[in-house]
N, C-alpha and C positions, 0 to 999 in steps of 0.2 A: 504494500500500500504506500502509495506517495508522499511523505512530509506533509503534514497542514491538512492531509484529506481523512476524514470521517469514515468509517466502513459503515456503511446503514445498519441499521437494526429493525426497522419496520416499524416502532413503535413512536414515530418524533408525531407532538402536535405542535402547533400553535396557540399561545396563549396571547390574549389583546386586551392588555390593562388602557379603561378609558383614563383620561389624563384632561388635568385643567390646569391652564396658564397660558401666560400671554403670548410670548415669543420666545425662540430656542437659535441659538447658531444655525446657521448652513449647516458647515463640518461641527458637529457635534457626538461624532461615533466615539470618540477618545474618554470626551466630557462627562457623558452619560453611561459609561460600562464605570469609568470611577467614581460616577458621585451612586452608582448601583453594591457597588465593591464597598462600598462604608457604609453600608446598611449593616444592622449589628445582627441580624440572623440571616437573611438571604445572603447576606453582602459576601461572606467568608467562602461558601458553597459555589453562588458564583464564581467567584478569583478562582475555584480550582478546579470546578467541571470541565470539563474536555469535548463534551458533546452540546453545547450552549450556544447558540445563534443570538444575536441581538439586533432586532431591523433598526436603520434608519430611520426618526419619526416624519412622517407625511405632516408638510403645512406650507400654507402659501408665501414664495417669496415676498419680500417687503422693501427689499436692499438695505443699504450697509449689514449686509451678510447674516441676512435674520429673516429666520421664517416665522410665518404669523399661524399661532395653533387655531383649529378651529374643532368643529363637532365630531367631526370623523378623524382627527387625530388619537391615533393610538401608540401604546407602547406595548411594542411584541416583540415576543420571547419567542425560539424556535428549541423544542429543548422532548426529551424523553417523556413519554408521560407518567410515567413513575414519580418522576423529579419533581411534579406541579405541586409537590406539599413544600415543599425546598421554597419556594417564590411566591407562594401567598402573602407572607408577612408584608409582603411591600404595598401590601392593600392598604390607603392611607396615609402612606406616607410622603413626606416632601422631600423633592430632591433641588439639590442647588447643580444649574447647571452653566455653569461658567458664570457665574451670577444672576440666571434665569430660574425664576419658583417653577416647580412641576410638581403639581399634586397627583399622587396616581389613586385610581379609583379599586373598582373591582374587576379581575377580568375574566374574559368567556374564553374557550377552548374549544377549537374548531380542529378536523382531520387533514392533513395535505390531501390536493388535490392533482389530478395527474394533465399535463399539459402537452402539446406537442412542440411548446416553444417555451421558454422560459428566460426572464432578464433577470441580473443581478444590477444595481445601479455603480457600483465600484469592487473589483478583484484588486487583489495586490498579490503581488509574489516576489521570493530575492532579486531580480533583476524585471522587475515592471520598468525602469526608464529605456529598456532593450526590447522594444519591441518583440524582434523576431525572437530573441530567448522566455520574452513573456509566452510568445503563443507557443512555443515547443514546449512549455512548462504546463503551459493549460492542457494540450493534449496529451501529455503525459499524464498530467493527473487525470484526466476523462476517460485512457486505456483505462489504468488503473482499477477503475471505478465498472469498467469495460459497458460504458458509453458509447454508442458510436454515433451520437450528433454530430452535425454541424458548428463547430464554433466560431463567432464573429467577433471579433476586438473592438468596439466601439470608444468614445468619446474617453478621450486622456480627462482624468480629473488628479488634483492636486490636494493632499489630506495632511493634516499638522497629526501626527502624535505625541504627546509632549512635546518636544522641544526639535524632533525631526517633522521635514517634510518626505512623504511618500508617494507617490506614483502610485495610481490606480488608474483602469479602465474599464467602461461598462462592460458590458458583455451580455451577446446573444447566441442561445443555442437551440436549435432547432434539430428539427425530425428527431422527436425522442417518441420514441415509445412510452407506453404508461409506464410500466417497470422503469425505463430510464429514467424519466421523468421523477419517481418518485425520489428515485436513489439519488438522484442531484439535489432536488429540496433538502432531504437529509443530510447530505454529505460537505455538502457547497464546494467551494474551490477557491483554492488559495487560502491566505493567513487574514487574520485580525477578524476573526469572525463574530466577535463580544464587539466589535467597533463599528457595526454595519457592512463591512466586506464578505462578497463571496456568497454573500446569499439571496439565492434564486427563490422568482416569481414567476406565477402564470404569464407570460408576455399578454398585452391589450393591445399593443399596438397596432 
């Protein structure tokens, strides 16, 4: 199995805690997996689980680099569903992110679904500013995984980690089977996956 890749297990849901506050960063993947990491019960579990997705929150941009939350903002977990007693606590709670309040609610838990296409909004991998060794790295881990979509490298995006900046890009993969399809939602691709990277949605586009 490939560094950074997941082996499925069949059992990942989705959890979607609703969330109230006003505005969060753009790049807020870093912000929000640590101000999740100093929760005094989930926080610990989190920092150590290995099979734990953390989406990027949906809200409208506003500029100077702030999205504006709205009704259908959520905070989603992609994780085991064993693990859902692990992250209840966070019902409740308020998170400082980057000096944005985020109150999280209660959340629902829904099943993956199987797609013929699916996007991630940013991958990262050791050499993302190398193009051509990002994509041999993406198909490597997609053998791996023994995928055999289509993959598309889309739009270079630009991510702060602490104190580095990292190279990501979208990514589109297509002709997947259901099987494949599932095993991707589970498994994702590439690193920083607690950071919103690497993990795969239904495509709408």
């Amino acid at each position: 199995m490939p560094q950074g890749v997941l082996q499925p297990n069949r059992h990942i849901i989705e959890a979607a805690f609703a969330i109230r506050g006003d505005s969060i960063p753009v790049d807020h993947g870093y912000a929000l997996y640590a101000a999740l990491s100093r929760q005094p019960i989930a926080g610990p579990w989190l920092h150590e689980a290995g099979d734990v997705a953390i989406h990027s929150i949906r809200g409208l941009f506003v500029g100077n680099s702030l999205l504006k939350l709205g009704d259908k903002s959520r905070l989603r977990l992609r994780l085991p569903a064993a693990a859902l007693p692990q992250i209840l606590p966070l019902a409740g709670k308020v998170l400082d992110i980057d000096g944005h309040q985020l109150r999280i609610g209660i959340p629902q838990t829904t099943l993956l679904h199987p797609a013929a296409a699916l996007y991630a909004h940013a991958v990262t991998t050791r050499n993302g500013q190398d193009e051509d060794r990002f994509d041999a790295e993406i198909r490597h881990q997609l053998d791996g995984l023994r995928i055999r979509g289509k993959a598309t490298r889309g739009k270079r995006r630009v991510l702060r980690i602490r104190d580095k900046i990292v190279v990501a890009h979208s990514m589109l993969v297509t002709e997947l089977t259901a099987q494949e399809s599932i095993d991707l939602q589970e498994a994702g691709l590439g690193g920083r996956r607690k950071m919103g990277c690497g993990v795969f949605n239904p495509w709408r586009g």
